[in-house]
DOLUMBA-371048 format. One record per residue (C-alpha): residue number from 0; x, y, z. Coordinates in steps of 0.2 Angstrom, whole numbers, plus 5000, padded with zeros to 4 digits. Layout:
DOLUMBA-371048
    n    xx    yy    zz
  NUM     X     Y     Z
...
end
This chain:
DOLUMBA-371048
    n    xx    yy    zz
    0  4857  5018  5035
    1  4869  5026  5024
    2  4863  5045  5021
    3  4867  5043  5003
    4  4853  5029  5002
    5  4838  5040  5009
    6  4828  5045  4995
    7  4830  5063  5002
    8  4849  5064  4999
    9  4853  5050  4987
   10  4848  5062  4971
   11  4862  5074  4980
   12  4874  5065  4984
   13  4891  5063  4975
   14  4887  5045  4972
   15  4872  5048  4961
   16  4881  5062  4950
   17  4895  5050  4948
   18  4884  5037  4940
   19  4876  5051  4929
   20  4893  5056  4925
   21  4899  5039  4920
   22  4883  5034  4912
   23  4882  5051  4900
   24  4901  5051  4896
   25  4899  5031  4891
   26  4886  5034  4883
   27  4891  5050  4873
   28  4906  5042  4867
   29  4898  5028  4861
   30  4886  5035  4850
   31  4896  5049  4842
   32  4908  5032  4835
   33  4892  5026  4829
   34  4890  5041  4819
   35  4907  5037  4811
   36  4909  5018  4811
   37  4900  5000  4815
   38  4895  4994  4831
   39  4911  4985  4833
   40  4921  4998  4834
   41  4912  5008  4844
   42  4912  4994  4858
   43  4931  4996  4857
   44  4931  5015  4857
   45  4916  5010  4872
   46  4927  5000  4881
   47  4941  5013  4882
   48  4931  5026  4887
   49  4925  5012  4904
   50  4943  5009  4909
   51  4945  5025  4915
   52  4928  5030  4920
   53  4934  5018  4933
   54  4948  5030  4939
   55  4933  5045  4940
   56  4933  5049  4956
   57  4932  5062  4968
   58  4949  5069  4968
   59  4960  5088  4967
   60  4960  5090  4949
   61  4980  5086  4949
   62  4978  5072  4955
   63  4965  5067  4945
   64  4972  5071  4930
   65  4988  5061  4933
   66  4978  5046  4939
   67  4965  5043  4926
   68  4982  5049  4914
   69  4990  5032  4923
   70  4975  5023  4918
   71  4975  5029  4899
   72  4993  5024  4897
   73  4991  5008  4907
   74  4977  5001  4901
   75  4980  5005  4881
   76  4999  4999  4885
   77  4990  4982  4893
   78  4977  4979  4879
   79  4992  4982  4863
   80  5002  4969  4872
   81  4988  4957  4875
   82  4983  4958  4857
   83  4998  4957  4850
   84  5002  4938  4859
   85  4984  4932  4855
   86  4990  4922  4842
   87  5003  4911  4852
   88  4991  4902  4865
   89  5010  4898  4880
   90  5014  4916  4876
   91  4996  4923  4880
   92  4996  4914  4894
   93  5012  4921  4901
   94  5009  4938  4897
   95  4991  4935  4906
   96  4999  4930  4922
   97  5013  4944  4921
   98  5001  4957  4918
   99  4991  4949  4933
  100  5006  4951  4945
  101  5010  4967  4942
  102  4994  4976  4941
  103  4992  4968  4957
  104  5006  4975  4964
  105  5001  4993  4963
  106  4991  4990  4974
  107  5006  4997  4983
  108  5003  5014  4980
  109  4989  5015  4993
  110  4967  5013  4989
  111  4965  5025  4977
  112  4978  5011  4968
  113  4963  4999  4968
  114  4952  5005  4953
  115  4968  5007  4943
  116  4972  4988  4947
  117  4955  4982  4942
  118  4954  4994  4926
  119  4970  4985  4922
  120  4963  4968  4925
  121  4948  4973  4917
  122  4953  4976  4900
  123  4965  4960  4901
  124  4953  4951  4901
  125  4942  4960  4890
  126  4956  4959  4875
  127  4960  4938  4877
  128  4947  4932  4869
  129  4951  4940  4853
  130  4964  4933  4840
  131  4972  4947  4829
  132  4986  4949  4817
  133  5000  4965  4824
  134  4991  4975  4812
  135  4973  4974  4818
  136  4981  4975  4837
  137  4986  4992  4832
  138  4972  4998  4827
  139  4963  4991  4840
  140  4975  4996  4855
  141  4971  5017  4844
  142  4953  5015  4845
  143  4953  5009  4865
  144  4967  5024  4865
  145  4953  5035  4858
  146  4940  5030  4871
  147  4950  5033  4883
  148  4957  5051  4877
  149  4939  5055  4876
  150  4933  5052  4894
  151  4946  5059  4899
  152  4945  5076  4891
  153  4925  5074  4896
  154  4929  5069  4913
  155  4943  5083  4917
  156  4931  5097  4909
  157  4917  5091  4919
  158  4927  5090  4935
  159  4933  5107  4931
  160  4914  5116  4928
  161  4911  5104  4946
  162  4925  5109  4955
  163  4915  5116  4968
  164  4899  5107  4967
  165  4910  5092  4972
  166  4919  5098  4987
  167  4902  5104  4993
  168  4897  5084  4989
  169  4912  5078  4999
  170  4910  5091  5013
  171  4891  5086  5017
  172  4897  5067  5017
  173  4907  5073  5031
  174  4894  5082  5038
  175  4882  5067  5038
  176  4894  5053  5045
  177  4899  5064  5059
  178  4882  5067  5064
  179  4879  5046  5064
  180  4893  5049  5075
  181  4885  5059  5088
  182  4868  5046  5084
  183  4880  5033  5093
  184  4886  5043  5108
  185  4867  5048  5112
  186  4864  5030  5115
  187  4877  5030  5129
  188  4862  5037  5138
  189  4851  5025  5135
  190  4854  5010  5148
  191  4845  4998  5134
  192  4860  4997  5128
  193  4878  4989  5134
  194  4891  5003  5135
  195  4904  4991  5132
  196  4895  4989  5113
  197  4892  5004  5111
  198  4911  5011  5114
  199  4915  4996  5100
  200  4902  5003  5088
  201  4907  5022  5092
  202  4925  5018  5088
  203  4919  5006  5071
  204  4913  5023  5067
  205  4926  5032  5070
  206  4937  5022  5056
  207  4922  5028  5042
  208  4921  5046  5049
  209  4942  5050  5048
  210  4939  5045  5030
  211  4928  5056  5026
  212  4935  5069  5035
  213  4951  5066  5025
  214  4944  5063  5008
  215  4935  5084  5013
  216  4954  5087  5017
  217  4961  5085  5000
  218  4947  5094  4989
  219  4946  5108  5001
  220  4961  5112  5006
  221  4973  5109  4991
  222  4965  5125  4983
  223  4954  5140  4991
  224  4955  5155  4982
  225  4939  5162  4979
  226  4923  5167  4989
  227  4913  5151  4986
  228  4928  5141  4991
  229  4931  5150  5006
  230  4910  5146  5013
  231  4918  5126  5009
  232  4933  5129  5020
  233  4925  5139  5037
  234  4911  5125  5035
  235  4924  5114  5035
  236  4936  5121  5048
  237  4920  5121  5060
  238  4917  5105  5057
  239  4932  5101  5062
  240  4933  5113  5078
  241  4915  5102  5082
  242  4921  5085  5083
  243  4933  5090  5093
  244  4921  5098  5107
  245  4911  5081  5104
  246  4925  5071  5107
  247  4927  5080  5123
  248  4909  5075  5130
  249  4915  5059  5134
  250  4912  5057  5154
  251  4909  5042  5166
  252  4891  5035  5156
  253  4893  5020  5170
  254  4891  5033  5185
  255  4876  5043  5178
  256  4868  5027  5174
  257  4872  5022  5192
  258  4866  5037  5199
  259  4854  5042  5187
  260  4846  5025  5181
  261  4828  5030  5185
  262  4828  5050  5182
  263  4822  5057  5167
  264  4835  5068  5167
  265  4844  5052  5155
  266  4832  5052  5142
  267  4836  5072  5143
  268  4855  5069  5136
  269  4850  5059  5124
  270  4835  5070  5114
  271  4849  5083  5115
  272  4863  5072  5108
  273  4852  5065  5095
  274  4841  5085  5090
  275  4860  5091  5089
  276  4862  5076  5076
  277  4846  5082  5066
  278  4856  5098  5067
  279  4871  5095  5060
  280  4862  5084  5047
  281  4852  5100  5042
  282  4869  5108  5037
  283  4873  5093  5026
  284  4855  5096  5016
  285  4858  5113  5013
  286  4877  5112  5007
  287  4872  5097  4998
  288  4858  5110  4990
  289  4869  5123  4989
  290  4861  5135  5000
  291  4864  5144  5016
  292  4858  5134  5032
  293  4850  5142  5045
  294  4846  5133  5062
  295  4828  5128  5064
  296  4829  5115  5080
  297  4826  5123  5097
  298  4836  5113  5112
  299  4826  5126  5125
  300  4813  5114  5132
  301  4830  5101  5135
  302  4841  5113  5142
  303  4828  5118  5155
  304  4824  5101  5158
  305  4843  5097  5161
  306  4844  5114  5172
  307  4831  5109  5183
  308  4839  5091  5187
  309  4854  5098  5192
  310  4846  5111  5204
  311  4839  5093  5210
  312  4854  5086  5213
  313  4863  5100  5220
  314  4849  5102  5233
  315  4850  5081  5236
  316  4870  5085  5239
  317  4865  5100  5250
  318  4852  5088  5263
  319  4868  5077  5262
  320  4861  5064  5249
  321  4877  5054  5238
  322  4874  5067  5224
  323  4893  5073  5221
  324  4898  5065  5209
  325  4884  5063  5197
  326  4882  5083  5201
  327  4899  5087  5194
  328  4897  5076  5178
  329  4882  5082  5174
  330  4886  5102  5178
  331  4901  5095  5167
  332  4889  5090  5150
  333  4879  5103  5153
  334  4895  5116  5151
  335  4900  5104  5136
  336  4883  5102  5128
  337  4881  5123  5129
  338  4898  5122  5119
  339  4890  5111  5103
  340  4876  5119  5104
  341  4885  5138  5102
  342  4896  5129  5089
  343  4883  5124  5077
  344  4877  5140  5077
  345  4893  5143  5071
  346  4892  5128  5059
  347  4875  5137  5052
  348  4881  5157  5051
  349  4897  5150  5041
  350  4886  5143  5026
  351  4875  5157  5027
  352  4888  5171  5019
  353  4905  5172  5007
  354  4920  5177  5014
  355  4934  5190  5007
  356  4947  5177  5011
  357  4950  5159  5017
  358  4945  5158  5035
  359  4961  5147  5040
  360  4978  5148  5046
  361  4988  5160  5036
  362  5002  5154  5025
  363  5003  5136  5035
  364  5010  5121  5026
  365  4993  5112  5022
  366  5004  5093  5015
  367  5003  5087  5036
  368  4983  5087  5033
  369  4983  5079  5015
  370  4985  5063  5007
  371  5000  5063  4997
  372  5001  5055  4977
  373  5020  5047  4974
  374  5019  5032  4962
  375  5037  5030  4964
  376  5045  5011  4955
  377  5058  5009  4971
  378  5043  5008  4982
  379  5036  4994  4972
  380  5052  4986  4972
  381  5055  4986  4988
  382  5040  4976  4990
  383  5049  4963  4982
  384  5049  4951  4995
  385  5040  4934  5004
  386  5036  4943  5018
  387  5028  4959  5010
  388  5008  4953  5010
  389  5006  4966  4995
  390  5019  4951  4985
  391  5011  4938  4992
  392  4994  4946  4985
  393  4999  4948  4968
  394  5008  4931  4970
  395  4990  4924  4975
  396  4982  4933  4961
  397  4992  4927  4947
  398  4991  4911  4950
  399  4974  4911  4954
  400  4970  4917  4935
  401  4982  4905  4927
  402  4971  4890  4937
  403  4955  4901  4930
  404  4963  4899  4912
  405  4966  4880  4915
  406  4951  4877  4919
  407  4941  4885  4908
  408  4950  4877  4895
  409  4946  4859  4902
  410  4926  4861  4904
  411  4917  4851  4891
  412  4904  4864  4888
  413  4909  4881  4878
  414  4914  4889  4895
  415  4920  4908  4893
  416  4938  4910  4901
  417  4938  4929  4900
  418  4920  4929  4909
  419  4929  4917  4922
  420  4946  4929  4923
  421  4934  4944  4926
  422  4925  4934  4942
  423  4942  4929  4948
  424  4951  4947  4949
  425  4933  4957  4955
  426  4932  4946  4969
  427  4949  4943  4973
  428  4954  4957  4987
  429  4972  4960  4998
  430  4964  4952  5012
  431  4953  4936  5018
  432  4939  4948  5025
  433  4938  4957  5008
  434  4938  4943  4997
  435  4924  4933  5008
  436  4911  4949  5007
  437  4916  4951  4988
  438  4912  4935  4985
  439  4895  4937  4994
  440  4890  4953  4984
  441  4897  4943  4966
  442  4888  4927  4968
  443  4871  4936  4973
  444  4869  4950  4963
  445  4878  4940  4948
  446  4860  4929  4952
  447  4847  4942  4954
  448  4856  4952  4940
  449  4853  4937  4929
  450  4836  4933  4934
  451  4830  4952  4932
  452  4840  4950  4913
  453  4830  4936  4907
  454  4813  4942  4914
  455  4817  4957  4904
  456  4823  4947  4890
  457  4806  4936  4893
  458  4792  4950  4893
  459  4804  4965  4885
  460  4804  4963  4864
  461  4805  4982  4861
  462  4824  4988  4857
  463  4822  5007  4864
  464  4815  4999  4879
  465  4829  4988  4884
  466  4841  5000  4878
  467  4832  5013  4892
  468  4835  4998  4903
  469  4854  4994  4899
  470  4856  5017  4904
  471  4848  5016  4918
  472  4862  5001  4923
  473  4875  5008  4917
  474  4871  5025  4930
  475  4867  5011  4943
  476  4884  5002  4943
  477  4895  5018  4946
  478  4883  5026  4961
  479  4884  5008  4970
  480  4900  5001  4967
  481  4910  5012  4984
  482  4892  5011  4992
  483  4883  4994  4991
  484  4894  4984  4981
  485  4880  4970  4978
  486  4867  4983  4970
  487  4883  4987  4959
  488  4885  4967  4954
  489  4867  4966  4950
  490  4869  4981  4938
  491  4883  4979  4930
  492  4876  4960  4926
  493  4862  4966  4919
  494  4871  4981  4908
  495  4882  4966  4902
  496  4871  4956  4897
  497  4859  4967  4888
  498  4876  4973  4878
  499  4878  4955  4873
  500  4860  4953  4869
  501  4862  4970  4858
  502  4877  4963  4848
  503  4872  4945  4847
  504  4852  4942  4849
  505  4845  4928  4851
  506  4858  4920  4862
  507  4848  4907  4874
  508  4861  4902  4884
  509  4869  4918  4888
  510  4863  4917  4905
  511  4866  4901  4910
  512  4886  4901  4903
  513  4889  4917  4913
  514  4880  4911  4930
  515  4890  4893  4928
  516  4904  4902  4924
  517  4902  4915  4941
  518  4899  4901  4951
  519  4918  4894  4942
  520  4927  4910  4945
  521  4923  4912  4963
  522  4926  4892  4968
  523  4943  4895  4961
  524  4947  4913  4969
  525  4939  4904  4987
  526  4953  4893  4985
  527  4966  4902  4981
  528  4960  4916  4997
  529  4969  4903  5008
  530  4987  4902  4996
  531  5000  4915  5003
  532  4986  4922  5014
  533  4991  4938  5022
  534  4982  4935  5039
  535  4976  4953  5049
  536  4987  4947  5066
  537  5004  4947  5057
  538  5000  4965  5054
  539  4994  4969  5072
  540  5011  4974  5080
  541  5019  4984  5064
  542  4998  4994  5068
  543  5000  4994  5086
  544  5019  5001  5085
  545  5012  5014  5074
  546  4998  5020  5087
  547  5009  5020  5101
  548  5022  5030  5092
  549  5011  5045  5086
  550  5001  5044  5102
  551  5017  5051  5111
  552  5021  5065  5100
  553  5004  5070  5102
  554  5002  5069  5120
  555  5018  5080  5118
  556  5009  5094  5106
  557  4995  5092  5117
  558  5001  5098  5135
  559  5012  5111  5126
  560  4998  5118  5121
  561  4989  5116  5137
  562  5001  5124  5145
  563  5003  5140  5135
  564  5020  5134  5127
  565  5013  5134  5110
  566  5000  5147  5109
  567  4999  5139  5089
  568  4986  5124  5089
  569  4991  5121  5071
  570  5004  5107  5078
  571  4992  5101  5090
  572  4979  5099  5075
  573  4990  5088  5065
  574  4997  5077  5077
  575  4979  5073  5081
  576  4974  5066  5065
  577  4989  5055  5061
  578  4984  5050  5078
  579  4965  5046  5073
  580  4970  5040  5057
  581  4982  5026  5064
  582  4969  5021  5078
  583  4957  5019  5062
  584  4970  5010  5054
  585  4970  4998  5068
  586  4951  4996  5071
  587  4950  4993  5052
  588  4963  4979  5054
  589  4955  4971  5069
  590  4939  4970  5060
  591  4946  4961  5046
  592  4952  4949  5057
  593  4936  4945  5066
  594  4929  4939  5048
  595  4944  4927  5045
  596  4944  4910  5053
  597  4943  4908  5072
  598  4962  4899  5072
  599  4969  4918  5064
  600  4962  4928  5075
  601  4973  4937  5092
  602  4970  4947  5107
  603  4952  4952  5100
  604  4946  4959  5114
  605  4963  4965  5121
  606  4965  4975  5104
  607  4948  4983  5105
  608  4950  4987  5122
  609  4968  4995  5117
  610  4959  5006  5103
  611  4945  5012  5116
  612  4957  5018  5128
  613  4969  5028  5115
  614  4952  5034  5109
  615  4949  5039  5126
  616  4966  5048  5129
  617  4958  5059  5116
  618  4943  5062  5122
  619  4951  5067  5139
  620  4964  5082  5131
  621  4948  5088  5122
  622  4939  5088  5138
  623  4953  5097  5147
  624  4957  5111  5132
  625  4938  5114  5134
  626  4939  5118  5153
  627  4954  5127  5152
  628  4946  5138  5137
  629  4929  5140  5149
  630  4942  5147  5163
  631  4954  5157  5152
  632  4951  5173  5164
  633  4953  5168  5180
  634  4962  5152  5180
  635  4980  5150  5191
  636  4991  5147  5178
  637  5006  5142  5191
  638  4997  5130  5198
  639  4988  5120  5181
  640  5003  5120  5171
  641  5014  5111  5185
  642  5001  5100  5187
  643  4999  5098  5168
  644  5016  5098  5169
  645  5016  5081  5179
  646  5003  5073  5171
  647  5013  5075  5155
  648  5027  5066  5161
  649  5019  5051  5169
  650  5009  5048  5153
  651  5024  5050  5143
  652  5032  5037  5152
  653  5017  5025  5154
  654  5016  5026  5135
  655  5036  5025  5134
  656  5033  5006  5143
  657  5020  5002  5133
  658  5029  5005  5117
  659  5045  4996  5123
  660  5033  4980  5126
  661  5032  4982  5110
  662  5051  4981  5106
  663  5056  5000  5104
  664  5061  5009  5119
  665  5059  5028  5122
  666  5071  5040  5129
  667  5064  5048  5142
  668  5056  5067  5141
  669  5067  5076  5134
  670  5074  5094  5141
  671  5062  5092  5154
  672  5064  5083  5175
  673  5052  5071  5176
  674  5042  5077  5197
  675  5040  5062  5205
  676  5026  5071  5216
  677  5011  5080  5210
  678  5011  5099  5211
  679  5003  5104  5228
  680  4990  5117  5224
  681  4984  5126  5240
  682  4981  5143  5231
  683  4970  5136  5217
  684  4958  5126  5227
  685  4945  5140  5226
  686  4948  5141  5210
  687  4930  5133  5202
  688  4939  5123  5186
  689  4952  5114  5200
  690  4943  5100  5203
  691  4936  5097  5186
  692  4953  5098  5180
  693  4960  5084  5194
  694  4948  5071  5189
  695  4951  5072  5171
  696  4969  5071  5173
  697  4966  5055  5184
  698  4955  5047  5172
  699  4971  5053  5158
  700  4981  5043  5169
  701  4972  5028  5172
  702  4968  5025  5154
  703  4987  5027  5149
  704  4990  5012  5164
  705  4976  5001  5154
  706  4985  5004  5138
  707  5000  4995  5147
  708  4990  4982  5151
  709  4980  4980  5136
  710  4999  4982  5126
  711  5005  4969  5137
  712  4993  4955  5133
  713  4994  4958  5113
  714  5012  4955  5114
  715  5008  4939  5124
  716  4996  4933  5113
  717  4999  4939  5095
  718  5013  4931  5086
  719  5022  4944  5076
  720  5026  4928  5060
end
């Protein structure tokens, strides 16, 4: 379950405080224009003041400002024009489909594009049903203007008084994602379950956590000048330093389970996988809270338990039992595990106190580690073209609401276009896999949205009662619309619908014209789902490519640092990410494509498997930086770094193949002889590390030779067309 639907966090959460946040400054704006007008106005003023509550989002205060700035401008631009070709019925249509197109199009500028698109889409079709002369548009396009203006000096003062409250929100969502993380990797010590699913589920996961982790990124890191922000960013960095030692404890699950089926020592792994999961959740409460967290979970019992079954084994090995390799694993996670647990403390002291300064690298360049804002035109023109699947979106989307309009206007009954327009462009999405759960969450909670309305209706005849009702909605639609979009369909239905009943009572077939009408919206956006499609495959090489690419130049930053060429992780730490961020870029695509038809889907389960071993590549130099840390003192630098050295150079190749497969060839390693042999070592075998070292280089090696393979078959079997 997501932690912001638990009763215990949800009142916390940044979702909740959002809602409030909407609700209050909806609300508030709606009732000082009844101090000063009719309720006609006010609804326009209302209506305003909604579009850009659309773009209040979680975002660095510049770049919220110029966004929900975008969305004023936009949206009062989009709502004079609209107004002002009401009266000619071919030249509203026009401007309807234009305005369609092009809102569509921006969805160019990335995801936080999309609730700009929908505002604008949203008021376009709020502004066609009415017919007025170019002086009433006027002053109809001010009064949405002075909505808007309004939440928008609300919302920035707010986000202003909040800055901190919210980067402690965004921080704990991390916080908890990343400890659902670790909930997954506990079960790989659970032999109920099938590894091979679990590795699919752990990198699924993987997709969700980088966003959060980015989305604390960009609210933490843009500013940190005082004390309170500096507590955000050393939780933050810890965090961070974490996942990586997590991401390190990947081992051979198949050989323990081998080995180990039957002993207790399993079930050992897991209660301390899943207590240090509890732990790190116990973090998230307290930030979330805005208090220091101090650890309260004992691993002592486990750890003792773990000590004594490898004192087991180690005496099986001794009486010449087949114990060796299990032994070494296990010593291995046991080493690992210490690490996590040593680092959460570190996680809990960094909450408890403010720092002087910003615990972080000094005077770096922070724009590799955050999400950049360009709304450039040339980037939306150069989409301009068949092949671009954002075009054909917009494409699809334009002429799905002109045959909306059409058929609205042929229905025998008083059918409502704009209510059939609004179906359209909410469930309408950039791809198949979106547009078919949209459609799921609209037509369902459109249903029990309307049901729930006219019980209330039914049982309900008290006016403060239903107003109560139509607030508590209106808080409901924002908290669930980025986290169940279904409980934000039934809300937003019944806030509708009580508005209507408010202005115009007495209405019986409200209900009935907006479920009919739903119904119209979504048969017509199904349709038009299949025009211009953009199917996930013909995206899967460009993806591919992309992983393939940044995975070399972080294998590059990686055994540089390794080695003790860079003594600076700074490049090793952003290479990383790009390289998390375009495998989650790839596992999102690849499950897209499993909800489309069976006759578009490719290489499924080559594509996994392609994702799972550039996971595994870096789980193996996270493993390897933490033994060379564990060794720092007395480890034969000679030796490790020429056989680093090697290993570098045959994975750089093996991913140099790989990508060519793919239709870009690699220079070889550059400024550097590619050995041929691997290093001989004689001096270091006493060294404790060595063999630790040597089996996870193999198992480097061998997962860079089933990338090949993997890479090979997609290119056989996905078309790039």
């Amino acid at each position: 379950m997501h932690y912001a639907l638990n009763l215990r966090t949800f009142f916390y959460s940044h979702y909740f405080h959002l809602g409030l946040r909407f609700a209050a400054g909806l609300v508030g704006v709606t009732i000082i224009a009844l101090q000063f007008t009719g309720m006609a106005v006010a609804m326009t003023v209302c209506i305003g003041a909604l579009c850009t509550a659309l773009m209040d989002m979680p975002s660095p205060l510049k770049h919220k400002l110029n966004e929900m700035l975008a969305s004023v401008l936009l949206c009062t631009t989009v709502t004079l024009l609209i107004s002002l070709c009401g009266p000619v019925p071919w030249l509203l249509m026009t401007m309807l489909v234009l305005v369609s197109f092009f809102a569509s199009m921006m969805v160019v500028y990335g995801k936080k594009s999309m609730p700009l698109q929908l505002a604008t889409l949203f008021i376009m079709t709020m502004s066609m049903e009415h017919v007025m002369t170019v002086r009433e548009s006027f002053i109809h396009a001010g009064l949405f203007l002075l909505g808007s203006v309004a939440y928008l000096a609300y919302a920035m003062a707010l986000a202003w008084l909040l800055r901190h409250r919210i980067k402690q929100q965004v921080l704990a969502e991390a916080l908890f994602e990343l400890a659902a993380y670790i909930d997954i990797k506990a079960d790989f010590y659970d032999t109920r379950y099938n590894l091979t699913e679990q590795f699919n589920k752990l990198v699924r996961h993987q997709a969700l956590l980088a966003d959060r982790q980015q989305a604390s990124r960009d609210l933490i890191l843009r500013s940190h000048q005082n004390r309170k922000d500096a507590i955000v960013v050393q939780v933050h960095v810890c965090m961070l330093d974490l996942y990586e030692q997590i991401l390190s404890t990947h081992t051979d699950y198949a050989l323990l389970r081998t080995h180990l089926a039957d002993a207790p020592v399993l079930r050992t792994l897991h209660d301390l996988a899943y207590k240090a999961a509890r732990d790190i959740e116990s973090v998230g409460y307290a930030v979330t809270r805005k208090r220091p967290s101090h650890a309260a979970i004992s691993y002592a019992p486990e750890m003792e338990a773990l000590e004594a079954a490898i004192a087991q084994l180690q005496a099986d090995a001794d009486a010449g039992k087949p114990a060796g390799e299990a032994l070494a694993v296990l010593r291995a996670q046991r080493n690992k595990i210490r690490a996590i647990i040593r680092m959460i403390g570190e996680l809990h002291v960094a909450s408890q106190k403010e720092y002087e300064g910003t615990p972080f690298w000094v005077d770096a360049d922070m724009q590799p580690f955050l999400s950049q804002q360009k709304y450039e035109l040339q980037l939306m023109l150069s989409h301009f073209r068949m092949d671009s699947p954002i075009f054909r979106f917009s494409l699809r989307v334009a002429m799905a609401i002109a045959a909306g309009l059409a058929v609205g206007h042929m229905l025998p009954y008083a059918a409502h276009s704009y209510w059939i327009v609004l179906t359209i462009v909410i469930i309408l999405k950039p791809s198949f896999s979106m547009t078919k759960q949209r459609r799921s969450d609209r037509i369902a909670g459109t249903i029990i949205g309307c049901v729930i309305t006219a019980l209330i209706l039914k049982f309900v005849d008290y006016t403060p009662a239903i107003v109560g009702i139509l607030i508590l909605a209106t808080v409901a639609t924002p908290t669930f619309i980025y986290l169940r979009y279904r409980y934000a369909a039934i809300a937003v239905s019944i806030m509708i619908l009580l508005q209507m009943h408010l202005i115009a009572p007495g209405n019986t077939s409200l209900i009935t014209e907006r479920l009919v009408d739903t119904f119209i919206g979504a048969a017509v956006a199904t349709v038009f789902s299949f025009v211009l499609a953009n199917w996930e495959y013909q995206t899967l090489p460009r993806l591919i490519r992309q992983v393939l690419d940044v995975n070399l130049r972080y294998m590059q930053a990686s055994f540089e640092l390794l080695q003790g060429k860079s003594r600076n992780d700074f490049p090793y730490r952003i290479e990383r990410k790009r390289l998390m961020d375009s495998l989650a870029g790839l596992s999102a695509a690849l499950v897209r494509m499993l909800d489309e038809p069976a006759s578009k889907q490719r290489a499924a389960e080559d594509i996994n498997l392609f994702i799972v071993q550039n996971y595994l590549l870096v789980a193996h130099v996270a493993a390897l930086r933490a033994i060379l840390r564990r060794h720092v003192k007395d480890i034969p630098a000679d030796a490790v770094n020429a056989m680093l050295a090697h290993s570098h150079a045959q994975v750089y190749l093996t991913l140099s193949r790989a990508l060519a497969q793919h239709g870009q060839p690699i220079a070889p390693l550059p400024a550097q002889p590619v050995p041929t042999e691997p290093p001989h070592a004689e001096a270091a075998v006493a060294w404790p590390g060595w063999p630790v070292v040597q089996r996870r280089i193999r198992l480097l090696q061998a997962d860079a030779d089933k990338i090949v393979v993997h890479s090979e078959a997609i290119v056989h079997n996905v078309s790039p067309n």
